[in-house]
C-alpha positions, 0 to 999 in steps of 0.5 A, spaced: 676 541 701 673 538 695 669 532 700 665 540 703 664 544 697 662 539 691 656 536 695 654 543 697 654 546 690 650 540 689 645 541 694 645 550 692 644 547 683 638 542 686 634 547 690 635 553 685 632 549 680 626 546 683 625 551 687 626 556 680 620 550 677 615 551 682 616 558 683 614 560 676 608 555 676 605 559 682 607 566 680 606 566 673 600 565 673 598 570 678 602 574 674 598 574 668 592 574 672 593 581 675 594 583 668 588 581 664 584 582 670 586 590 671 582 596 669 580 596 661 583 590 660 581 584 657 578 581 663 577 586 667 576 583 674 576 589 679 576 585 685 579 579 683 585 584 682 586 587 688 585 581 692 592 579 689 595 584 689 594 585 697 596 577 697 603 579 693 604 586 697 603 581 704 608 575 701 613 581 698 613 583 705 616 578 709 624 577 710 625 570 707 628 568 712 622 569 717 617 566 712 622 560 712 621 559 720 613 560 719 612 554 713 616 549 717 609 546 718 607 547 711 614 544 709 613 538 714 606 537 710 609 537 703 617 533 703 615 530 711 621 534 714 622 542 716 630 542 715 634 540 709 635 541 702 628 538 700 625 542 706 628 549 703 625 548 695 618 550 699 619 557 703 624 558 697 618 556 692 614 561 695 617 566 697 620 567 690 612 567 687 610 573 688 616 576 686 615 573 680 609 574 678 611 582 679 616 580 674 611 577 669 606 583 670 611 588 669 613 584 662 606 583 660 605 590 660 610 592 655 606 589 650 604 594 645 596 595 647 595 596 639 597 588 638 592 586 643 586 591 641 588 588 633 587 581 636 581 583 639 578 585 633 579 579 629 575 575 635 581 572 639 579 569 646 582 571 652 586 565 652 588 566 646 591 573 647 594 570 653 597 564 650 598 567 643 600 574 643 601 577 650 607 571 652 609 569 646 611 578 645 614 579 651 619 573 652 625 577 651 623 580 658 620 574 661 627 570 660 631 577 664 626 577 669 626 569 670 634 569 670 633 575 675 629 571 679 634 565 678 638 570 682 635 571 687 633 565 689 641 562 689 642 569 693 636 565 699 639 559 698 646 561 701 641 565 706 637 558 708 643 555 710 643 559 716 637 555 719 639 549 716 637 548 708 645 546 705 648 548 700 654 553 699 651 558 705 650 552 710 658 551 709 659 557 709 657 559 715 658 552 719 665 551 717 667 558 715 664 562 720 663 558 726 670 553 725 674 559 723 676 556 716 676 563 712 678 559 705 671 555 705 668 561 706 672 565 700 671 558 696 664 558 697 662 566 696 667 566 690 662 559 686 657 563 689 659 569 684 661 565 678 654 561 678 651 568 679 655 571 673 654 565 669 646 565 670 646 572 668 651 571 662 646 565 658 639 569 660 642 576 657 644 571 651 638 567 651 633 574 650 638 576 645 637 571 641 629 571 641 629 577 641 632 577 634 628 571 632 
């Protein structure tokens, strides 16, 4: 059985990780974008706002597996196939982003509005604030809401391999649903919960750590 999960779990931590990567590249930026760009902040940008908030709404919509088939063709262009391991880091990068960039906008706005006037009045740029002030104050909160997003993502991964993309879930369901072997299933289901209650366990313990510093 080991020959079944090791290199399955492999396969789960591989696209967890990237996918985690290159969902934050995307959806931190668009995070911090709906923030400064809302009504009376610091780079007001009204109609910048409400385009990315209807591309977020619109992305948030979609079940992840139906968003999965519809980028077969955008994960063709990118890794050169539409199924596997590789194939699953770009649907579950992207569905993952706007998620993220909630995460970041919601963290962000927990910044007392009294540091990012007082910055303001000592001259900082945007960029400043941003880089300075707005992330740096709200990293206990981002460190939680990426360990959720970290979360979510092992939860799609198991999903993914529903329609092909390994890991722990394709194992699951090949072996323990459709060949009847009940503990691949129990075995795959009870790793999947340890790395949850792991992931969880280092994010609360990395937030409190600077939370404290």
């Amino acid at each position: 059985m080991a020959e079944l999960i090791v290199p399955a779990l492999l396969e789960t931590l591989y696209m967890v990780f990237f996918s985690t990567i290159f969902s934050l590249l995307l959806g931190l930026p668009l995070g911090v974008l709906l923030v400064v760009t809302e009504k009376n902040n610091i780079w007001e940008k009204l109609q910048l706002n409400r385009i990315l908030n209807g591309i977020i709404n619109i992305l948030r919509s979609f079940p992840f597996i139906i968003l999965m088939i519809l980028l077969f063709p955008l994960s063709k262009i990118i890794v050169g196939k539409t199924i596997g391991t590789t194939a699953t880091i770009v649907p579950l990068s992207i569905a993952a982003a706007p998620f993220v960039a909630r995460i970041i906008e919601g963290s962000l706005k927990e910044v007392d509005k009294g540091i990012i006037e007082s910055s303001l009045a000592m001259g900082a740029s945007v960029t400043e604030i941003i880089f300075k002030v707005l992330i740096p104050e709200s990293m206990p909160s981002l460190i939680l809401g990426i360990t959720t997003t970290i979360i979510n993502l092992v939860g799609y991964s198991a999903m993914a391999g529903a329609i092909g993309g390994g890991g722990l879930g394709d194992v699951a369901i090949r072996y323990g649903l459709y060949r009847f072997q009940t503990d691949v299933m129990i075995i795959s289901v009870a790793i999947i919960i340890v790395l949850v209650q792991g992931i969880q366990f280092l994010g609360n313990r990395l937030s409190l750590n600077i939370n404290k510093k």
